[in-house]
Each structure stands twice: as C-alpha cells, then as structure tokens.
N, C-alpha and C positions, 0 to 999 in steps of 0.2 A: 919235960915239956915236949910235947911233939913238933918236930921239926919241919913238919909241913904246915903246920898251920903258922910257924913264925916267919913262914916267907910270903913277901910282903906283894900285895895281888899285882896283875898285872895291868898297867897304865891302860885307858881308855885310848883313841883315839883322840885327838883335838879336838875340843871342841868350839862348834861354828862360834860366830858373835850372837849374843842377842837378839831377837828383832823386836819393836816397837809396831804393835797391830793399832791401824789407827782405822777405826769401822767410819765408813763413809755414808753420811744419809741422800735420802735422794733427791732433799732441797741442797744439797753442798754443790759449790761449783769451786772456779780456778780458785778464788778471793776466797773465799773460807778455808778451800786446803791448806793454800800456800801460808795463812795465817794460825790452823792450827800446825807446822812443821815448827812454829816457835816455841811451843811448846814439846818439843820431841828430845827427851832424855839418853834413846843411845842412837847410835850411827845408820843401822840399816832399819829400815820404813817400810812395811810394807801397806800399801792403801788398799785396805777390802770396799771392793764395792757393794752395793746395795741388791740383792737379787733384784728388788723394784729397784724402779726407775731408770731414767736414763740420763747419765751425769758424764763430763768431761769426755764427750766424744768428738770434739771438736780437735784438732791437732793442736792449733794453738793453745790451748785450753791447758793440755798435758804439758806442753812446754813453757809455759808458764811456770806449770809446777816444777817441772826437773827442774829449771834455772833457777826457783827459789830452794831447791833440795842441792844444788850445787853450791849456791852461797854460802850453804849452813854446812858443807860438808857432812849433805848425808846422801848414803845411796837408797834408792827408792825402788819398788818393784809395785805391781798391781797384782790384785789377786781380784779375779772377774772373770765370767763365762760369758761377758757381751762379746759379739763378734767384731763389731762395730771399734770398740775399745780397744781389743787385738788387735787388729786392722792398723790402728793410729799409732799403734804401741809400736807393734814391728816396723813400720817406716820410720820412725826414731829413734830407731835400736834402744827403747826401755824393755825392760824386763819385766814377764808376765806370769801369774802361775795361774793353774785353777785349783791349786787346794793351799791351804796352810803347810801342811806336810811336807810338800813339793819346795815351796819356801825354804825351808828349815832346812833339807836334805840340800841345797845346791850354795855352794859357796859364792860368795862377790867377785866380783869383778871381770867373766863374761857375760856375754849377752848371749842367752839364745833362748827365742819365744816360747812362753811356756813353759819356764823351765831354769832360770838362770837370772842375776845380779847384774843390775848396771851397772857401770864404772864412776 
C-alpha cells in the first residue's frame, strides 16, 4: 500500500456558520421582515434586498428589525447597493455587504460597512 496516499489529507480551515438568505420583495416592509425572522432556522441572516424598489430606508424601520433579530438571537447583515440603506446601516453600526460572497467570506461579530457581522 502506498504510504502517501494512507496519510490522511489535511484539515480545511473552519468553517464559517451557515447563513440563512432571506430575498426581500419590494412590497416587504419593518412588519413583514420582522415576521418572517420567525421563521429563520440558523443564526446568522442575511436580508437581500430587492434591486427594485425601495424598502426599509427609514432608521427606525431597520431597528425595528435588529431588535426583532436580537430577541431571536440572530445576527443579521443586509446585502444592498441602495446608498440610502447604507447610509441608515452605518449610523447603526448593522452590517452591510454588496455581494453574497463578501457575506460568506467575513466572520460575525464585527462591524464594518460593507463588509462585516453585527454583533
């Protein structure tokens, strides 16, 4: 038996947690996100927005949601090219991405726009 192939490969890296892509339409507002988060089977969320429309640009609006994603013990991120969105995100230090990818690659639990997990 060849002895390199019986050495056993080498460990990946960690791998992140999950995420839960929940696509957002562009009649969804506070009251429907927050009600589908009941529905959210693992811990980190990320909310895609809609290329149309314009949804949850309000501050309060978002904070609404975080405080319903903080009850449930989930962390949440937005994935959006609104600027507008951004704009609201960053004064509440929620976390923003513009791609799925970008998501995936950035672990929880800092903040930084664009790029990073709420806590």
């Amino acid at each position: 038996m060849d002895r390199q192939a019986a050495q056993p490969r080498p460990q990946r890296p960690h791998t992140r947690d999950p995420i839960q892509i929940i696509r957002l339409e562009a009649y969804d507002d506070a009251t429907s996100v927050r009600d589908r988060l009941q529905f959210v089977e693992l811990r980190r969320v990320l909310l895609m927005f809609p290329a149309q429309g314009r949804i949850l640009r309000r501050r309060i609006d978002l904070l609404l949601v975080v405080r319903e994603a903080q009850r449930r013990g989930l962390k949440i991120a937005l994935l959006t090219q609104d600027p507008e969105v951004l704009e609201q995100a960053a004064e509440i230090g929620l976390s923003a991405f513009l791609t799925v990818r970008q998501a995936r690659a950035h672990p929880p639990g800092r903040f930084v726009l664009v790029g990073g997990w709420s806590a």
